[in-house]
N, C-alpha and C positions, 0 to 999 in steps of 0.2 A: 692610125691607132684604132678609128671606128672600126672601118676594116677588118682585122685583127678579131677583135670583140664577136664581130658578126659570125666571120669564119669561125670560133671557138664554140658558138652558138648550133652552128646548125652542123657540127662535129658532136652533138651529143647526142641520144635519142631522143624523141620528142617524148615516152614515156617517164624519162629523170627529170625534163622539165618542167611535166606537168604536176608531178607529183612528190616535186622536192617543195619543200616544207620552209616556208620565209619564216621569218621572224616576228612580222606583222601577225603574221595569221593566231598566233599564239596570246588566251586568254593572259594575263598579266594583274597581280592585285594594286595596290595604290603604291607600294613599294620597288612594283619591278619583277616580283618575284610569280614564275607560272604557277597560275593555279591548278594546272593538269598535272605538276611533277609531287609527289608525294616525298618528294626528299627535303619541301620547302614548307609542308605544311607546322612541324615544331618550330620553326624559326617564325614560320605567321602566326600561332598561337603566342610567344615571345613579345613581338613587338603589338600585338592585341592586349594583353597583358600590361605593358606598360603604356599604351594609348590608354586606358582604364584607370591603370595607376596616378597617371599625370591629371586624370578628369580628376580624381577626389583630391590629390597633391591640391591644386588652384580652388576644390570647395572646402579646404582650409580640413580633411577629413585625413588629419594625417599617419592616425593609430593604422587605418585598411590601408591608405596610399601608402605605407612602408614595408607592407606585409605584400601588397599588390607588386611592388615596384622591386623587391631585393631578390625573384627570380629574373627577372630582366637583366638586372644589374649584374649578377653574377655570368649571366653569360655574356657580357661587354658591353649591352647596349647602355651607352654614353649619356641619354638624357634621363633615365632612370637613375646612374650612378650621381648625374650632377644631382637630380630633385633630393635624393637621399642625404649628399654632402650639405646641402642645405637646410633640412631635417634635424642633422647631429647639430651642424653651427648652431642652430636655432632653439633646440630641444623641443623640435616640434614635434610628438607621438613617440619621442624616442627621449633618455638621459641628456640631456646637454652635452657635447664633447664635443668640444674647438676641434682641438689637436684630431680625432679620427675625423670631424668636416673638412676639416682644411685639408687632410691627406687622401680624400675620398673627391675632395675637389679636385687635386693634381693628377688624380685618375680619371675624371672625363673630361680635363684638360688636355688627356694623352691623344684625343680626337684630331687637334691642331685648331681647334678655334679659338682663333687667336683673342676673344674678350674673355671666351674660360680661361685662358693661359694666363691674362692681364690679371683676373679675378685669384686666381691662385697666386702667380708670384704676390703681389699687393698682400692678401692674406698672410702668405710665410714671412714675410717682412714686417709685418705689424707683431709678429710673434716676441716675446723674450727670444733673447741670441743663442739659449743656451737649449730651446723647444725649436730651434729652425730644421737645425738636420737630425732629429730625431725624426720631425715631420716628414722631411725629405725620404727617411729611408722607409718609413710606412707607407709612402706613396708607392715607392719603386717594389714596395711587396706587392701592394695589392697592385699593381702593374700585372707582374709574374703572375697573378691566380686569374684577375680579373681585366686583364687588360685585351689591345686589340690583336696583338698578334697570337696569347695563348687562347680569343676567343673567336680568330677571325671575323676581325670585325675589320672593314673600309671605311673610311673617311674622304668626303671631297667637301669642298665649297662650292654649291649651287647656287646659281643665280635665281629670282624670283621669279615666276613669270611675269611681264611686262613691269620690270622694276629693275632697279638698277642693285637691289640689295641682294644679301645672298645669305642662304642658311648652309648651316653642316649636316649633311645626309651620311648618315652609317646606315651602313648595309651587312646583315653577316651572312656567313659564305660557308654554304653548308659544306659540311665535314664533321669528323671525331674529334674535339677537344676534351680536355681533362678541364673538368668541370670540380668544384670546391665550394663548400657551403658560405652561404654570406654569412660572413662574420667579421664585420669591423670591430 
């Protein structure tokens, strides 16, 4: 098999070897994404954007964190959509509204983390029986405007470094989506 490799190797010119382009070699921001490609820079102003949002969300400054935080949200990112559903449940900067928190919750539960997911179901269940699938079907709207496949957004579970825990990394994935005003 070495072999093989080698022969494959010295079958190329040596100027495609020299001058083909690794992967390493490529500048990358804290997310993954190159900072040389200019098709990535709206999506790093996005997740800048809600890195900001989530600062004043935790200084308890939640009038600018919801006005910070409901462009991110609208275009899928997942931790801006939970800080927000959290916001409504709460009436923090915003009207009180269980019913649009809890369905804004089942929307960055759509990431697959499974303690958002626990946190939503538990939620709709604490509901009156007669507010459960009303809630249900608000979620599965804002699903369609704001969710991960109309906003191309990825979800994995990441392990920590040097820890045995793991957080959920979305990444969105540049393209054309049809994009929708936030409006819970």
């Amino acid at each position: 098999m070495r072999s093989l490799f080698v022969f494959c190797l010295l079958c190329l010119p040596v100027t495609s070897l020299l001058s083909a382009e690794r992967p390493s070699d490529r500048m990358v921001d804290s997310q993954g994404y190159p900072l040389d490609d200019p098709e990535y820079d709206e999506i790093r102003n996005w997740h800048d954007q809600e890195k900001r949002g989530l600062a004043l969300f935790r200084k308890k400054d939640y009038a600018r964190a919801y006005k910070t935080l409901a462009e991110p949200a609208r275009h899928g990112f997942k931790r801006a959509q939970h800080s927000l559903a959290l916001m409504h449940i709460n009436g923090n900067g915003v009207d009180k509204n269980i019913l649009v928190g809890i369905a804004l919750l089942g929307l960055a539960a759509e990431s697959g983390d499974r303690k958002l997911e626990r946190e939503y179901d538990k939620a709709v269940k604490a509901l009156p029986e007669k507010y459960q699938q009303p809630v249900r079907d608000q979620t599965q709207y804002y699903i369609a405007r704001y969710g991960m496949d109309v906003q191309g957004i990825t979800c994995s579970s990441v392990k920590r470094y040097q820890s045995n825990l793991k957080d959920m990394l979305c990444l969105k994935i540049p393209g054309e989506y049809r994009t929708w005003e936030w409006a819970p």
